[in-house]
DRENTORKOL-3810 file (N, C-alpha, C; in nm, 4 decimals):
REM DRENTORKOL-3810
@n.u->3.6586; n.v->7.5827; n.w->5.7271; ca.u->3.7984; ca.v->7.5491; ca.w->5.7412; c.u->3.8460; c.v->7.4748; c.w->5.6165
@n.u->3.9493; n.v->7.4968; n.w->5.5778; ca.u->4.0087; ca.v->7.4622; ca.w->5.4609; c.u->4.0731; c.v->7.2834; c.w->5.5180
@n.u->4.0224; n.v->7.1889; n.w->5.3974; ca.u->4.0013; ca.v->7.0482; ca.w->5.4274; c.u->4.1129; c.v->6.9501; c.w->5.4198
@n.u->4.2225; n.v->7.0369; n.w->5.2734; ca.u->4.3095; ca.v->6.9963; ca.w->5.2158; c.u->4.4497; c.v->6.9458; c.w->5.3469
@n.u->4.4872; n.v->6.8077; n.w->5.3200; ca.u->4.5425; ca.v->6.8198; ca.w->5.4993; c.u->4.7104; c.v->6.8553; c.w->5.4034
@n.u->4.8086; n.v->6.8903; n.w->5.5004; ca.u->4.9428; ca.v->6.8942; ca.w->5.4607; c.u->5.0147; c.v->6.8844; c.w->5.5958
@n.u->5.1349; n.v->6.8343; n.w->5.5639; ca.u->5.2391; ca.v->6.7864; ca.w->5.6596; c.u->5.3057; c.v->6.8799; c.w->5.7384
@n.u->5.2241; n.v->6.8526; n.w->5.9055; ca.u->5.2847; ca.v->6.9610; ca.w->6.0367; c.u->5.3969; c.v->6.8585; c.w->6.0818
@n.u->5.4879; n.v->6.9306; n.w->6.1596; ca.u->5.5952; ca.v->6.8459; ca.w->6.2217; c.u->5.5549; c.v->6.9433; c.w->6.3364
@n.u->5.6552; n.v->6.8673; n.w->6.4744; ca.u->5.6834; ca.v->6.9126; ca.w->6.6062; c.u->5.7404; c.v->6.8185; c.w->6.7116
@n.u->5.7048; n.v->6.8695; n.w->6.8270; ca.u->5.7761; ca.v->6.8501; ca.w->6.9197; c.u->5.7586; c.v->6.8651; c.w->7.0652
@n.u->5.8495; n.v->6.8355; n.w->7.1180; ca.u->5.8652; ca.v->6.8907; ca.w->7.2712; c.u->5.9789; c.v->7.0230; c.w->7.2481
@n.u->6.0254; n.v->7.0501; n.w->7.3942; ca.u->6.1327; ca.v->7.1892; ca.w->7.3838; c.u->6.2650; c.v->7.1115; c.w->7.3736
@n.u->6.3275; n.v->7.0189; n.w->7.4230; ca.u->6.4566; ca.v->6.9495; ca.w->7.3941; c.u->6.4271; c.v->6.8956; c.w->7.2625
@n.u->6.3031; n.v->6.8628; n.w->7.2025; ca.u->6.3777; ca.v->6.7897; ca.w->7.0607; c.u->6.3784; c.v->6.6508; c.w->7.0732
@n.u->6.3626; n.v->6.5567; n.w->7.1952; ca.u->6.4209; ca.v->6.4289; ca.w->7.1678; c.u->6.2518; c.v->6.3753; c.w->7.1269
@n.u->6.1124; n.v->6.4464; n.w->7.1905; ca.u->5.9749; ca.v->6.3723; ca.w->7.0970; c.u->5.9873; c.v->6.4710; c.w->6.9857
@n.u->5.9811; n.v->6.4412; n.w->6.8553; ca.u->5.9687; ca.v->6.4642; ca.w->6.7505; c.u->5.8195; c.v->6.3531; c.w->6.6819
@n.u->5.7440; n.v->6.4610; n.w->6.5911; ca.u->5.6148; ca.v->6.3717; ca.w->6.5118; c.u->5.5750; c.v->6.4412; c.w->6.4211
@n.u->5.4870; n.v->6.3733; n.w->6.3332; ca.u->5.4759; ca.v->6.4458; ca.w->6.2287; c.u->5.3058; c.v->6.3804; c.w->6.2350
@n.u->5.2062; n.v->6.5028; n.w->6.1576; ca.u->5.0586; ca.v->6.4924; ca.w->6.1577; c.u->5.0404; c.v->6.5379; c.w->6.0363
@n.u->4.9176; n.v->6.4932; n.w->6.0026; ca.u->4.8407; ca.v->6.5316; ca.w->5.8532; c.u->4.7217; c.v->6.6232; c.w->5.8926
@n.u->4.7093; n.v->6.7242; n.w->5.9030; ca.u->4.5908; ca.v->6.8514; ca.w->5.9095; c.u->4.5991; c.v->6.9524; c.w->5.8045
@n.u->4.4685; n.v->6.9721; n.w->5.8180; ca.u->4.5078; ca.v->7.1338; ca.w->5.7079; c.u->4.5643; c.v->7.2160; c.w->5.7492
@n.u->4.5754; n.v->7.2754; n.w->5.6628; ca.u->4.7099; ca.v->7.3979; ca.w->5.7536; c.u->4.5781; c.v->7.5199; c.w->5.8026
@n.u->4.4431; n.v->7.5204; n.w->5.7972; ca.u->4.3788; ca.v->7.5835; ca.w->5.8799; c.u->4.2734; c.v->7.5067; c.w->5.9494
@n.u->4.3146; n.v->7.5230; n.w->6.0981; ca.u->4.2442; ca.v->7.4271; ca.w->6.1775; c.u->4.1913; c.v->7.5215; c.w->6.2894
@n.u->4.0670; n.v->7.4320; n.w->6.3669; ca.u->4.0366; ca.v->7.4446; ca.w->6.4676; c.u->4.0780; c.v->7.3907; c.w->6.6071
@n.u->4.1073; n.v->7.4887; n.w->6.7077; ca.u->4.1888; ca.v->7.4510; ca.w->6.7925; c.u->4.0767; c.v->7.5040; c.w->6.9737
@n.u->4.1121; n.v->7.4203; n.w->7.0605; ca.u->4.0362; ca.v->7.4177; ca.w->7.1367; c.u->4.1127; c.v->7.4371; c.w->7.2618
@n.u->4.0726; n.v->7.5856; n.w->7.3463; ca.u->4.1468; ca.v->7.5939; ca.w->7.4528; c.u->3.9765; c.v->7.5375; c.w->7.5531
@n.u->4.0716; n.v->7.4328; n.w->7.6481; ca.u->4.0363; ca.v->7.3646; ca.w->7.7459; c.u->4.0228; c.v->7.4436; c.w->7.9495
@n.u->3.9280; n.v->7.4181; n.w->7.9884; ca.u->3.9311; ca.v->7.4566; ca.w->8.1257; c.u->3.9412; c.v->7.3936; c.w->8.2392
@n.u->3.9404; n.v->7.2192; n.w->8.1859; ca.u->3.9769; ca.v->7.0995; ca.w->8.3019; c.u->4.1030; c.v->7.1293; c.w->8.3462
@n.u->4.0908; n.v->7.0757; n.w->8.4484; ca.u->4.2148; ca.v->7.0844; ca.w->8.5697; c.u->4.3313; c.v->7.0422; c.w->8.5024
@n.u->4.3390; n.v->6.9777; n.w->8.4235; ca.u->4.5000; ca.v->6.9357; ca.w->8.3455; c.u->4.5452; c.v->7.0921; c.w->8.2664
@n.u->4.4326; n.v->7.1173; n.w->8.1560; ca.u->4.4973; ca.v->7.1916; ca.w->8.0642; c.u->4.4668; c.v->7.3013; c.w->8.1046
@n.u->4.3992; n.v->7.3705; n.w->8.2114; ca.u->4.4414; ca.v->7.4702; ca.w->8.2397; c.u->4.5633; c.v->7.5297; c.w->8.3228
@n.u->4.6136; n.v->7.4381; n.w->8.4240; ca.u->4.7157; ca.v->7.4513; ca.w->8.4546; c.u->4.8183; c.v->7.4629; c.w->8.3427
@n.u->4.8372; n.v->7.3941; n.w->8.2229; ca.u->4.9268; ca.v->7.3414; ca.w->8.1502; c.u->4.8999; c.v->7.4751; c.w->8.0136
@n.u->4.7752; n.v->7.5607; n.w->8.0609; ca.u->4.7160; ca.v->7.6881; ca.w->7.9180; c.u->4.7341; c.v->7.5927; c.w->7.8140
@n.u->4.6959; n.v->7.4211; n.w->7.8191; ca.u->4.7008; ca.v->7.3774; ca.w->7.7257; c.u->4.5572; c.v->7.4348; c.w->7.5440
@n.u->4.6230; n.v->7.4704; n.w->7.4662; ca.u->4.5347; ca.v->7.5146; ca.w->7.3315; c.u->4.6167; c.v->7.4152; c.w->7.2458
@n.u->4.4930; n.v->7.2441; n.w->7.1765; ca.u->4.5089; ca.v->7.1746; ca.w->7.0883; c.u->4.4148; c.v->7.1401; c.w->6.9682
@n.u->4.4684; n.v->7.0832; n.w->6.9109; ca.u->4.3807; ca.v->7.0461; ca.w->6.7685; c.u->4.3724; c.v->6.9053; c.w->6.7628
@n.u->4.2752; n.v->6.8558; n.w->6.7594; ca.u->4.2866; ca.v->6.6788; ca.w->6.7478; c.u->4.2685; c.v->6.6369; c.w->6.5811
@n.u->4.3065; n.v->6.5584; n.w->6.5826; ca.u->4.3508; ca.v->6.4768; ca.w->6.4567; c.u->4.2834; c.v->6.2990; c.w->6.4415
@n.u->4.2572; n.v->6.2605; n.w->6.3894; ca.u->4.2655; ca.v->6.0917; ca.w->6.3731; c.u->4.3964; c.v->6.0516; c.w->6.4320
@n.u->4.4120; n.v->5.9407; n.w->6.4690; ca.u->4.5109; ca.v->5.8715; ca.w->6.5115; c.u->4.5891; c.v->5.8437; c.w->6.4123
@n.u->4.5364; n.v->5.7603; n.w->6.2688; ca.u->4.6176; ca.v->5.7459; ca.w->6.1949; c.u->4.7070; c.v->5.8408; c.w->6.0932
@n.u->4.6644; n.v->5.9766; n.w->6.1055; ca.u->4.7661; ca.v->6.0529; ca.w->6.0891; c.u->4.8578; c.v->6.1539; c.w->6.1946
@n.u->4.8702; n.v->6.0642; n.w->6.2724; ca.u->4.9724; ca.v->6.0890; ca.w->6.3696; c.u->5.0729; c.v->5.9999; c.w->6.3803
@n.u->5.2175; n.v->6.0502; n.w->6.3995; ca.u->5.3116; ca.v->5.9578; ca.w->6.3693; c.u->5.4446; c.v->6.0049; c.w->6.4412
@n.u->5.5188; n.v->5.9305; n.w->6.5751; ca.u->5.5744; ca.v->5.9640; ca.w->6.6629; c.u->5.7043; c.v->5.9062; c.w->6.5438
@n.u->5.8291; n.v->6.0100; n.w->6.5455; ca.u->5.9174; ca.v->5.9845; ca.w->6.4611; c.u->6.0538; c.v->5.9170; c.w->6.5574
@n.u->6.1800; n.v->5.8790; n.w->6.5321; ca.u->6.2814; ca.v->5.8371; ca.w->6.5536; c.u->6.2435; c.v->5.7671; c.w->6.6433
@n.u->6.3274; n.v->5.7559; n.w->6.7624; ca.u->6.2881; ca.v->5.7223; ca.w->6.9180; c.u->6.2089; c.v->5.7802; c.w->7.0371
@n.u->6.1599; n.v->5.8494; n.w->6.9440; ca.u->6.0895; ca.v->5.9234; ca.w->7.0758; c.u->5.9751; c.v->5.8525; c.w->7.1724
@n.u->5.8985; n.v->5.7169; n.w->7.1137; ca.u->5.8721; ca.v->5.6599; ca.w->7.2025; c.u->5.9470; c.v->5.6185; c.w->7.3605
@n.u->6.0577; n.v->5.6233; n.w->7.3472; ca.u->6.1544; ca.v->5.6174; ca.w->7.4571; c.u->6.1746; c.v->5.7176; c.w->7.5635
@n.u->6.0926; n.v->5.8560; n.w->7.4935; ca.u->6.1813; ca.v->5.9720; ca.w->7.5922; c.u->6.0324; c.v->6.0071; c.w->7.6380
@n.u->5.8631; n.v->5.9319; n.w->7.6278; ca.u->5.7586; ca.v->5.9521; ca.w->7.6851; c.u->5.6932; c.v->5.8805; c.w->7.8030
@n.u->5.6505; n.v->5.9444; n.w->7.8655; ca.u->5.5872; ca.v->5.8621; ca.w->8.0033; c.u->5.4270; c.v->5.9580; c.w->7.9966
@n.u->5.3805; n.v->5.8728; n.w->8.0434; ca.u->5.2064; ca.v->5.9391; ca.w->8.0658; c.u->5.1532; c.v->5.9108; c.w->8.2016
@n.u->5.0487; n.v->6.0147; n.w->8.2221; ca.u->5.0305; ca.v->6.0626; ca.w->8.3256; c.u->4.8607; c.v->6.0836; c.w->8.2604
@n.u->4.7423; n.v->5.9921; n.w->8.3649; ca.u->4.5955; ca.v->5.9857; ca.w->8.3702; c.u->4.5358; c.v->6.0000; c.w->8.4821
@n.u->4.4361; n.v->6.0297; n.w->8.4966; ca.u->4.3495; ca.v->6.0754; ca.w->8.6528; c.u->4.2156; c.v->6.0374; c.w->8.5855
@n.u->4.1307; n.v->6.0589; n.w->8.6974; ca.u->3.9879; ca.v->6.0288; ca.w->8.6771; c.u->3.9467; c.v->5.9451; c.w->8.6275
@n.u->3.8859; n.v->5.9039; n.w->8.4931; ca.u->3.8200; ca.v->5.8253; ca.w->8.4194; c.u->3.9603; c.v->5.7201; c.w->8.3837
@n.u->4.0444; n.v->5.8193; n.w->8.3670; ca.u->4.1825; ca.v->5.7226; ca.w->8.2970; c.u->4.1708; c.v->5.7155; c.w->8.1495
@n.u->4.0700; n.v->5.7733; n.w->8.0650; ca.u->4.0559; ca.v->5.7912; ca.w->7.9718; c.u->4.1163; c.v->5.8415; c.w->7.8603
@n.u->4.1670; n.v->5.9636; n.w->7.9399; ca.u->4.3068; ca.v->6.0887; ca.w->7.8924; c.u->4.4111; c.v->5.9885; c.w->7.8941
@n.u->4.5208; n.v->5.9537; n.w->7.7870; ca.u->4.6480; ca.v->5.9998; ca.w->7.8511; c.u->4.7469; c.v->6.0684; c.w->7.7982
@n.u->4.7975; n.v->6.1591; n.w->7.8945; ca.u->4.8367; ca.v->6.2855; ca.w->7.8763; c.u->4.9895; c.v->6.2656; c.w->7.8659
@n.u->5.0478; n.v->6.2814; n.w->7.7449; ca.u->5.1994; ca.v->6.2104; ca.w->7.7292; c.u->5.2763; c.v->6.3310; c.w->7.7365
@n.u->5.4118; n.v->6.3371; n.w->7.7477; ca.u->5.5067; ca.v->6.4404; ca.w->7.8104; c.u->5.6513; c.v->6.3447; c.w->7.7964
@n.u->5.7170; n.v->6.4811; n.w->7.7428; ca.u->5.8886; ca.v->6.4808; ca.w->7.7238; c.u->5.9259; c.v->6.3839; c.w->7.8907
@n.u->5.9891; n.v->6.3048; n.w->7.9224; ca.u->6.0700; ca.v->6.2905; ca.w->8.0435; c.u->6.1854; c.v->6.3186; c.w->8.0430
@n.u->6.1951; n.v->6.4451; n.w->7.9819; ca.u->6.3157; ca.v->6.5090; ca.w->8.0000; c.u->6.2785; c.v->6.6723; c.w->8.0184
@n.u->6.2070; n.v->6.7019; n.w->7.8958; ca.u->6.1778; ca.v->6.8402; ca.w->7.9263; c.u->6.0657; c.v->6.8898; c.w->7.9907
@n.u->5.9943; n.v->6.7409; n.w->8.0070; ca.u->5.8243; ca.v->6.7883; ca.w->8.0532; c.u->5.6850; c.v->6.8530; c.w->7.9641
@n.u->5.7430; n.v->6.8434; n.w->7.8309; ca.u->5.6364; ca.v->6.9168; ca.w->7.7579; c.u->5.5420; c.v->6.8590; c.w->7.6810
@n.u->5.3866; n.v->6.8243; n.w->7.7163; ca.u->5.3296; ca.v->6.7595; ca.w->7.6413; c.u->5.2853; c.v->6.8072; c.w->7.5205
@n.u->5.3637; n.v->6.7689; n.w->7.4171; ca.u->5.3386; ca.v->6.7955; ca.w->7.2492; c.u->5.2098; c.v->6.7438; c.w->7.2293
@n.u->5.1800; n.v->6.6456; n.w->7.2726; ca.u->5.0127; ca.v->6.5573; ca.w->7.1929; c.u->5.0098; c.v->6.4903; c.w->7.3581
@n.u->4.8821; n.v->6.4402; n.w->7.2984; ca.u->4.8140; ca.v->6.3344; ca.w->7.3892; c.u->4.6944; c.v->6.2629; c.w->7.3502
@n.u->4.5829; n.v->6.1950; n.w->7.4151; ca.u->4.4462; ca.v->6.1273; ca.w->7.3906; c.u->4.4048; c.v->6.1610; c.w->7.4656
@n.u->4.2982; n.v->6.2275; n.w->7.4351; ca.u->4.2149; ca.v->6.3096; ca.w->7.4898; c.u->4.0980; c.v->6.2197; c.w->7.5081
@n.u->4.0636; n.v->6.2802; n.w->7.6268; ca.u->3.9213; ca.v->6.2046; ca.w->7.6862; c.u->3.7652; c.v->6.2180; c.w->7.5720
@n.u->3.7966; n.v->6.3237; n.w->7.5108; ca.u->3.6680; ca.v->6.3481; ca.w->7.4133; c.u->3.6822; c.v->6.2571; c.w->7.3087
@n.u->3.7892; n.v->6.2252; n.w->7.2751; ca.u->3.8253; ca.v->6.1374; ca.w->7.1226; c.u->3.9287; c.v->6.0680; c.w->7.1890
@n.u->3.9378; n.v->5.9404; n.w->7.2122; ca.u->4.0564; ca.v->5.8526; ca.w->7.2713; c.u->4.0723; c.v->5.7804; c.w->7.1390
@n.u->3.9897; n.v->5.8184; n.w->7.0410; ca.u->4.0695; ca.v->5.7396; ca.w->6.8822; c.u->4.1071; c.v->5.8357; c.w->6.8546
@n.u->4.1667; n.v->5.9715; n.w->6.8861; ca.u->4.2566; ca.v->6.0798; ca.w->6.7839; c.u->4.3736; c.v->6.0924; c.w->6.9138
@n.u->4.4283; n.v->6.2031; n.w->6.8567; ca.u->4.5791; ca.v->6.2446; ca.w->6.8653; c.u->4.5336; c.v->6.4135; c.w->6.9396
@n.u->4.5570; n.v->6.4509; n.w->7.0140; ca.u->4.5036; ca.v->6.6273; ca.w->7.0975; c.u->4.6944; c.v->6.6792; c.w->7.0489
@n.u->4.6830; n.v->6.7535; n.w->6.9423; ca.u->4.8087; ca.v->6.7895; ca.w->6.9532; c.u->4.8513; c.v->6.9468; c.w->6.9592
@n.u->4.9451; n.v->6.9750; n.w->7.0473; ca.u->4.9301; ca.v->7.0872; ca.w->7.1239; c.u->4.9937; c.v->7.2130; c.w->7.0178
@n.u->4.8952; n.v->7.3041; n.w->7.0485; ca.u->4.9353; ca.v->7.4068; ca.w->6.9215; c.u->5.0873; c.v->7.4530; c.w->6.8998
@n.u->5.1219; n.v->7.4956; n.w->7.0152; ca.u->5.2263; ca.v->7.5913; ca.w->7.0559; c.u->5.3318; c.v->7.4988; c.w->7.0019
@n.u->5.3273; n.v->7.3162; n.w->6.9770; ca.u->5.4368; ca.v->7.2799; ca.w->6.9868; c.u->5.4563; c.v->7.2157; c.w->6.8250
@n.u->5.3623; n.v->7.3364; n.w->6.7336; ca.u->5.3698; ca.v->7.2490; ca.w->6.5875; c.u->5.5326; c.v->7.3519; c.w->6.5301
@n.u->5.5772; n.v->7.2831; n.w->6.4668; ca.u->5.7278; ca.v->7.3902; ca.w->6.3991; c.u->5.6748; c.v->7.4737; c.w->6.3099
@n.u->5.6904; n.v->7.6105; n.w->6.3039; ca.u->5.6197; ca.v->7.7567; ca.w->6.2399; c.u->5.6424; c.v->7.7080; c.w->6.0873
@n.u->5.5429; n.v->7.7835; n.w->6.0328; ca.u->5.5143; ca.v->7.7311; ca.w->5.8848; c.u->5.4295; c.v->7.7500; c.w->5.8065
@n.u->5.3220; n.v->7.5987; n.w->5.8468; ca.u->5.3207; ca.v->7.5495; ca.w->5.7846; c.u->5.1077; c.v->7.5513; c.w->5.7877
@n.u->5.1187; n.v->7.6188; n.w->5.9655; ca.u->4.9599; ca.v->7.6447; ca.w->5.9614; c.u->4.9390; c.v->7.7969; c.w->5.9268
@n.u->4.8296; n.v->7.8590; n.w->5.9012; ca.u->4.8110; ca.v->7.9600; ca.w->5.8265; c.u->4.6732; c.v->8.0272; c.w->5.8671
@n.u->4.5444; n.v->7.9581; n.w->5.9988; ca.u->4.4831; ca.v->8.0043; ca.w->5.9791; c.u->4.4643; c.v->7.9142; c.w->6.1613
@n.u->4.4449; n.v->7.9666; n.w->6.2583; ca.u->4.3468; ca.v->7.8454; ca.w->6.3740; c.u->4.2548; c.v->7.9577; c.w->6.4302
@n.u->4.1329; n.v->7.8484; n.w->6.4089; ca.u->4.0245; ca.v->7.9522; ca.w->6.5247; c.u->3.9872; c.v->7.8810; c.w->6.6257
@n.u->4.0188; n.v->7.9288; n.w->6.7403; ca.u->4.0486; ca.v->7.8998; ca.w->6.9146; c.u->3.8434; c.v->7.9025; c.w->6.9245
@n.u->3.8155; n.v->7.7409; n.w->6.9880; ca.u->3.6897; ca.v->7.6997; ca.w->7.0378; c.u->3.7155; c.v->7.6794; c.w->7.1818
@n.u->3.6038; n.v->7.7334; n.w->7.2496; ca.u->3.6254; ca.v->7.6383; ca.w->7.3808; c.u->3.5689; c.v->7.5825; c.w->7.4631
@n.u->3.6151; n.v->7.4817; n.w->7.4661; ca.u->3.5943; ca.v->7.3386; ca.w->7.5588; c.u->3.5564; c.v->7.3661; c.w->7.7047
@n.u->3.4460; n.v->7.3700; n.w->7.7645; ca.u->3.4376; ca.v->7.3808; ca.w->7.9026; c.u->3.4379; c.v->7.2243; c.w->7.9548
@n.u->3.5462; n.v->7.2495; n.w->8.0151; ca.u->3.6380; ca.v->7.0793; ca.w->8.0896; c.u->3.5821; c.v->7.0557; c.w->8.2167
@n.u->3.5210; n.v->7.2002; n.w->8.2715; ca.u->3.4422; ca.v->7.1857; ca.w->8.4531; c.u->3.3823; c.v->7.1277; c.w->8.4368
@n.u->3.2986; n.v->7.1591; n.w->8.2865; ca.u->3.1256; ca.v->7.0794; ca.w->8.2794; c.u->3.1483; c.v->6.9818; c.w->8.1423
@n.u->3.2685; n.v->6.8684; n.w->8.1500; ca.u->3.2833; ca.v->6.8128; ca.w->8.0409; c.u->3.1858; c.v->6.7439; c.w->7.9588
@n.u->3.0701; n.v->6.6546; n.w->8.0144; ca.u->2.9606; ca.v->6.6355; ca.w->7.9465; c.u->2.8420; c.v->6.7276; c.w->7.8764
@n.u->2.8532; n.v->6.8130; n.w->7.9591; ca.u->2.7437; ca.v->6.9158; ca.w->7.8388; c.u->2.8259; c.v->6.9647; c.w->7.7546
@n.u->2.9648; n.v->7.0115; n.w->7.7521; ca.u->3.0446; ca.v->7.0767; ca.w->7.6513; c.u->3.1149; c.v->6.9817; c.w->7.5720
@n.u->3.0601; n.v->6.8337; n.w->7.6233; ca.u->3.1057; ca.v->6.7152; ca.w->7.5045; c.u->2.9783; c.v->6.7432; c.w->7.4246
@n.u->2.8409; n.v->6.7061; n.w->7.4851; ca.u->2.7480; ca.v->6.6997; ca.w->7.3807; c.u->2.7447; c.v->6.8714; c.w->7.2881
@n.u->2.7506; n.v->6.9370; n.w->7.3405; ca.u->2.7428; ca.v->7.1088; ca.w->7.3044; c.u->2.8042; c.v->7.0777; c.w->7.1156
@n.u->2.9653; n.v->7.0479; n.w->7.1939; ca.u->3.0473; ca.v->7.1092; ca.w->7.1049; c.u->3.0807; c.v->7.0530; c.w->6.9754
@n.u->3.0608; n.v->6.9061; n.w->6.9425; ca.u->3.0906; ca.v->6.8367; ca.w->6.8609; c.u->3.2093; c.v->6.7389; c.w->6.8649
@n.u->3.2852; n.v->6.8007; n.w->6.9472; ca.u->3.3950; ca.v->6.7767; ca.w->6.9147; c.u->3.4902; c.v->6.6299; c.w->6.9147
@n.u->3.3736; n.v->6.5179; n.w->6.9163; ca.u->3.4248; ca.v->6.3779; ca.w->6.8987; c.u->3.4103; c.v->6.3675; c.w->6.7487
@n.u->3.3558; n.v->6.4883; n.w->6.6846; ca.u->3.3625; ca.v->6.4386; ca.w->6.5483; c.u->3.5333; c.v->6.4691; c.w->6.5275
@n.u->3.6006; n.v->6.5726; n.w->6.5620; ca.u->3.7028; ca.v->6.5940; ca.w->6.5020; c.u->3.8329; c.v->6.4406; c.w->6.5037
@n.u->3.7864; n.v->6.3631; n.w->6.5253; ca.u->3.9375; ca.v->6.2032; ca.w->6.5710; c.u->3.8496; c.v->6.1551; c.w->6.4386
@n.u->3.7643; n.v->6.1623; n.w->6.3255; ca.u->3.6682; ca.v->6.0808; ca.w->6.2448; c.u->3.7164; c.v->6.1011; c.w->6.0932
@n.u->3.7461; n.v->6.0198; n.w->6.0022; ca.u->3.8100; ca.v->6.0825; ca.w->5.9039; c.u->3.6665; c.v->6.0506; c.w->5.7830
@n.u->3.6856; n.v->6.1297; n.w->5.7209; ca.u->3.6078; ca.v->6.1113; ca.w->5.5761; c.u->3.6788; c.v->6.0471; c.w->5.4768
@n.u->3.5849; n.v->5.9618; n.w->5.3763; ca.u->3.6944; ca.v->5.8954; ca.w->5.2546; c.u->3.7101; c.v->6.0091; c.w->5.1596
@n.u->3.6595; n.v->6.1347; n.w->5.1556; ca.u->3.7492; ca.v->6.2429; ca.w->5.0671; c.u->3.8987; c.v->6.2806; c.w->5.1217
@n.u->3.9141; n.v->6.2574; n.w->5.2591; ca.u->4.0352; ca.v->6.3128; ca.w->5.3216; c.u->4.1096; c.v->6.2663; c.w->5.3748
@n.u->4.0799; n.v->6.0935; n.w->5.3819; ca.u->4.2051; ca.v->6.0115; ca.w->5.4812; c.u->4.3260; c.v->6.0164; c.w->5.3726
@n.u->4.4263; n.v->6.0005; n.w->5.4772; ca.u->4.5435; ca.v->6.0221; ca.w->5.4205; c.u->4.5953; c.v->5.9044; c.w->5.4892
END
């Protein structure tokens, strides 16, 4: 995967969460089978936290919603209902930000991994995927 990160923007479907993330524009993206994101056909890419960045007011127009561990929390428009990002139970130091809701552009390449959410501990250890919230000093931004 190409390392070089560049500036995604997005959203919810009304527009009022707006954010902006630092990824490469070819990423790996992970469709999920736990009871949240499959209902939701949620497919995301996690990020570090610190290049995630909720723009204008949109802290105002989010409410979250956790179960189980409480580990997740799963943030959403309270207006339109659409969760753009969240914290994901695998990496609660990154950003899970939802593919469908990056603005066309600017990615160029995602290859879809997947996360078995039934059996979240073997497909935590399996998959790697707490490395992806971890930044390297060639690439923090």
């Amino acid at each position: 995967m190409d390392s070089e990160l560049v500036l995604h923007t997005g959203g919810c479907h009304c527009k009022r969460v707006r954010w902006r993330v630092y990824a490469p524009s070819s990423i790996v993206a992970w469709d999920c089978n736990c009871s949240d994101c499959s209902m939701r056909r949620n497919t995301h890419f996690i990020v570090p936290s610190e290049r995630f960045e909720l723009l204008g007011d949109s802290k105002d127009f989010i409410t979250t919603y956790t179960f189980g561990t409480h580990t997740a929390k799963h943030t959403f428009c309270k207006v339109c209902g659409i969760t753009s990002f969240y914290i994901p139970r695998s990496n609660p130091d990154g950003i899970a930000v939802t593919l469908r809701c990056v603005d066309p552009g600017t990615l160029t390449h995602v290859e879809i991994k997947c996360f078995d959410g039934q059996n979240w501990e073997g497909s935590f250890k399996q998959t790697g995927i707490a490395s992806c919230s971890k930044t390297t000093d060639e690439d923090s931004k």
